[in-house]
C-alpha positions as CSV (number, residue, x, y, z in Angstrom):
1,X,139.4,84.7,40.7
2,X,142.4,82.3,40.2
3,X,141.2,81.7,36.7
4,X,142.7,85.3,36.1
5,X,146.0,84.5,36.5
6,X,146.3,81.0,34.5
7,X,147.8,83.2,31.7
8,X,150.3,85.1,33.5
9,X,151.3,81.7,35.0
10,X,151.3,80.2,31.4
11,X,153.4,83.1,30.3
12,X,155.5,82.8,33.1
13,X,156.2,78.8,32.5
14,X,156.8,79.7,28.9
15,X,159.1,82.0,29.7
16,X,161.3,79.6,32.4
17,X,161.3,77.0,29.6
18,X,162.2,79.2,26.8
19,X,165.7,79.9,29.2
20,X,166.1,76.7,30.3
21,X,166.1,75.1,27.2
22,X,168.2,77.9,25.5
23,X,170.7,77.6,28.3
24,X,171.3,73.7,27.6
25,X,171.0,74.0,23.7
26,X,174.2,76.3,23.8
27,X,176.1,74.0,26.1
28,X,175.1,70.9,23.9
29,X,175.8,73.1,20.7
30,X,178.1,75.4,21.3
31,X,182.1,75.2,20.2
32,X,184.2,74.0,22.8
33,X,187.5,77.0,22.7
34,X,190.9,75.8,23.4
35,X,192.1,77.8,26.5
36,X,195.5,78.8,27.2
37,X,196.7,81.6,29.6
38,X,196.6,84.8,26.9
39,X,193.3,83.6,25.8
40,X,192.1,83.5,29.8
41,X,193.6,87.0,30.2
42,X,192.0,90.5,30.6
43,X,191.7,92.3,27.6
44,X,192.2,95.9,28.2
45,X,192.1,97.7,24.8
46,X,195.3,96.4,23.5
47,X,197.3,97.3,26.5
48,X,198.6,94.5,29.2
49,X,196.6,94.2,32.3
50,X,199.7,94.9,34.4
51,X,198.9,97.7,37.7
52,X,195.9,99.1,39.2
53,X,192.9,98.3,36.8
54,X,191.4,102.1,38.1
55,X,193.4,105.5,38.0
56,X,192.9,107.3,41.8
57,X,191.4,110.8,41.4
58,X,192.3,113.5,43.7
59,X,190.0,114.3,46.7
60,X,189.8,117.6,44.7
61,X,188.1,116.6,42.0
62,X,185.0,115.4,44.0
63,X,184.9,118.6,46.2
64,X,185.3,120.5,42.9
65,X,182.7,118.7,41.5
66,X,180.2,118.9,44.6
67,X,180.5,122.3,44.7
68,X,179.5,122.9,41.4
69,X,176.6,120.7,41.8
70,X,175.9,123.0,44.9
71,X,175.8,126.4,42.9
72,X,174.2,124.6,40.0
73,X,171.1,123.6,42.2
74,X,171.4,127.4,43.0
75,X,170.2,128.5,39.5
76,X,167.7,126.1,39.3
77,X,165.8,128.0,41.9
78,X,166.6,131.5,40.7
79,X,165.5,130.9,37.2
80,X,161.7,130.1,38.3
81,X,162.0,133.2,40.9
82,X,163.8,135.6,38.3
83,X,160.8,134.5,35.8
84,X,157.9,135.7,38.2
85,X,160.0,138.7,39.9
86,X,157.9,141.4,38.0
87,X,154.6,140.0,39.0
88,X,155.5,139.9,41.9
89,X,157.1,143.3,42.7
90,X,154.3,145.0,41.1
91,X,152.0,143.1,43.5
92,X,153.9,144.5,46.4
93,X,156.1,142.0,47.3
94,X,158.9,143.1,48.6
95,X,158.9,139.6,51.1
96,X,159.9,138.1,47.6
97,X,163.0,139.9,47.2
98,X,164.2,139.5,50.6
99,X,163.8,136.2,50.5
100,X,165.5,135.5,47.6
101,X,168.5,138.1,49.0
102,X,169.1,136.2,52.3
103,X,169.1,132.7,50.1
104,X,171.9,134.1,47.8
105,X,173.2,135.5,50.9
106,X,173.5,132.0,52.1
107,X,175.1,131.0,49.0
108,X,177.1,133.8,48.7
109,X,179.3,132.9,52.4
110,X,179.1,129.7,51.7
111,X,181.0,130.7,48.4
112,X,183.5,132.7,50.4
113,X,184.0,129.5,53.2
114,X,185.3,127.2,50.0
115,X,187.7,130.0,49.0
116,X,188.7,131.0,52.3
117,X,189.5,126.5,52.7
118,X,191.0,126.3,48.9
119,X,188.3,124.2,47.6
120,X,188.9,126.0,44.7
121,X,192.3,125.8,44.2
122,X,194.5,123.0,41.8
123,X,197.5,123.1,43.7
124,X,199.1,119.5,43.8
């Protein structure tokens, strides 16, 4: 059963050397560069790596962008339910619509919570 494996172990040896010996053939090979203290800088696109390397984004922006990911995952489920809604009215059920009113109910205060708080709102 161990006789199996002597290829993945071969492969995997192979492979170790392959790195190893890659690794030292481009420390013995490879141009040594003068250093100096531009050279050792950051590079940011041409500009001077002087400040905060990252702007700060308002609080708003992720609340903004939560919420849309909230009413987003809201039309994921009424596509599939508005595709079947005939079928399913003509079968009698009216437990189908309700159910679907009370979860866009749902959404529909939470909606009117992130007005009523501003969520929604790009005042500074």
């Amino acid at each position: 059963m161990l006789s199996d494996y002597i290829p993945v172990l071969i492969q995997v040896i192979f492979a170790g050397g392959f790195a190893v010996a890659t690794l030292i053939a481009s420390a013995l090979l490879g141009k040594r560069a003068l250093t100096n203290r531009t050279k050792d800088s950051a590079y940011e696109c041409g500009m001077n790596p002087i400040g905060e390397g990252q702007a700060r984004f308002s609080v708003k922006f992720y609340l903004v962008a939560m919420l849309f990911v909230l009413f987003d995952i809201e039309v994921v489920f009424l596509v599939p339910w508005a595709t079947v809604y005939r079928e399913q009215i003509e079968a009698g059920g009216l437990v189908f619509l309700t159910g679907m009113l009370g979860f866009v109910g749902i959404l529909f205060v939470a909606y009117l919570y992130a007005l009523k708080k501003g969520a929604l709102e790009w005042r500074g």
